[in-house]
C-alpha angles and dihedrals in degrees: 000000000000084000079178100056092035087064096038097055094034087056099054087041075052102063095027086066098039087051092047094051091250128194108277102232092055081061093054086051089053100049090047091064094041088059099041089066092041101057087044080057091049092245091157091171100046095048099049086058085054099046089047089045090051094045092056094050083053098056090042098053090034090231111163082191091061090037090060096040084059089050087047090054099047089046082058094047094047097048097055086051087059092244084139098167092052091041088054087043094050090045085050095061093033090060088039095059090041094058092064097052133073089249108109089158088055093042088049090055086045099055091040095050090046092058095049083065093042092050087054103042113027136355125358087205077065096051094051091047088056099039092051088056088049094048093050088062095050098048089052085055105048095233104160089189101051086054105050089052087058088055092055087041088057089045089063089048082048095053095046095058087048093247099138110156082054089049092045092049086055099046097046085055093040102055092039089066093033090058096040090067104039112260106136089178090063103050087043085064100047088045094047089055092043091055086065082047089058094038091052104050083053097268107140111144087058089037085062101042090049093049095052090057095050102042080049090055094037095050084051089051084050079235093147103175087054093061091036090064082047094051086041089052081051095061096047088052098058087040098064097035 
């Protein structure tokens, strides 16, 4: 979640292996990650160059993995510019192309990736189908972190429906594990939703509270639309009191 440092180190490695002749596919890998930060920091630009980079080592090495990690990627960007109809396509393909490869871990991102968008822009039955899909590979696979995102994802779908004693129960587990193994970006995120929780059932002076620590942490990972909903629960809050 140090969208800063992830693009900072993916881009030396970058240019060490680039320099050192280095296998093709390991510079896909890099550029995926690369993008994937970008595109979380709203580099539209840069991350464009890096999906189209990626695409053409696809076709070059003729990997349907690294296909459908492009596809992946343009779903995301898409979806953070609000062009919902192309990010569903782009995940479609993405999860198309997984599920004829030997990469649960990548399908499962995939899926649950795909229902975010889902949860946001269309029907919250949808984003359930596709994060139980998502969840049962996890679970096969014993990833204690994919899981627990699909807990705060179901937390949002929680909170949507107004069901916040059920949202409040997913995010308290979910950050538990999240912050049990180290990922700050996760917990940032269970902590950010349960701030509207707070702010919702009347609690403003810990919604708050909770609010200023994650738009702090958020604003260290260089994760700005992060801080931008917590400045936007500030100014509920002022608002109402």
């Amino acid at each position: 979640g140090s969208l800063r440092a992830a693009v900072r180190f993916s881009t030396r490695a970058i240019g060490l292996a680039t320099a050192a002749q280095t296998a093709d596919a390991d510079i896909a890998r890099l550029r995926i990650v690369r993008a994937a930060a970008e595109i979380e920091q709203r580099s539209y630009d840069a991350a464009t160059a890096d999906i189209e980079a990626i695409t053409a080592l696809a076709d070059r090495l003729e990997d349907p993995v690294i296909e459908a990690e492009a596809h992946r990627l343009n779903g995301m960007l898409a979806n953070v510019a609000g062009r919902m109809d192309e990010a569903r396509t782009e995940l479609g393909v993405a999860v198309d192309l997984l599920r004829q490869c030997e990469r649960p871990d990548l399908l499962a991102r995939a899926l649950r990736i795909r229902g975010f968008i889902e949860m946001f822009g269309g029907s919250l039955v949808d984003a359930e189908w596709f994060f139980g899909e998502a969840d049962a590979l996890y679970r096969e696979l014993g990833d204690e972190r994919g899981m627990a995102y699909i807990d705060q994802h179901r937390a949002w779908i929680a909170f949507l429906s107004n069901d916040l004693p059920t949202a409040r129960q997913r995010l308290s587990h979910a950050a538990e594990t999240l912050g049990g193994l180290g990922d700050r970006n996760g917990v940032g995120w269970a902590f950010g939703l349960m701030a509207f929780i707070e702010f919702f059932e009347g609690h403003f002076d810990e919604a708050e509270r909770l609010a200023r620590v994650v738009a702090r942490e958020a604003d260290e990972r260089g994760d700005d639309w992060a801080v931008g909903m917590m400045d936007t629960l500030l100014a509920d809050l002022s608002l109402w009191r």
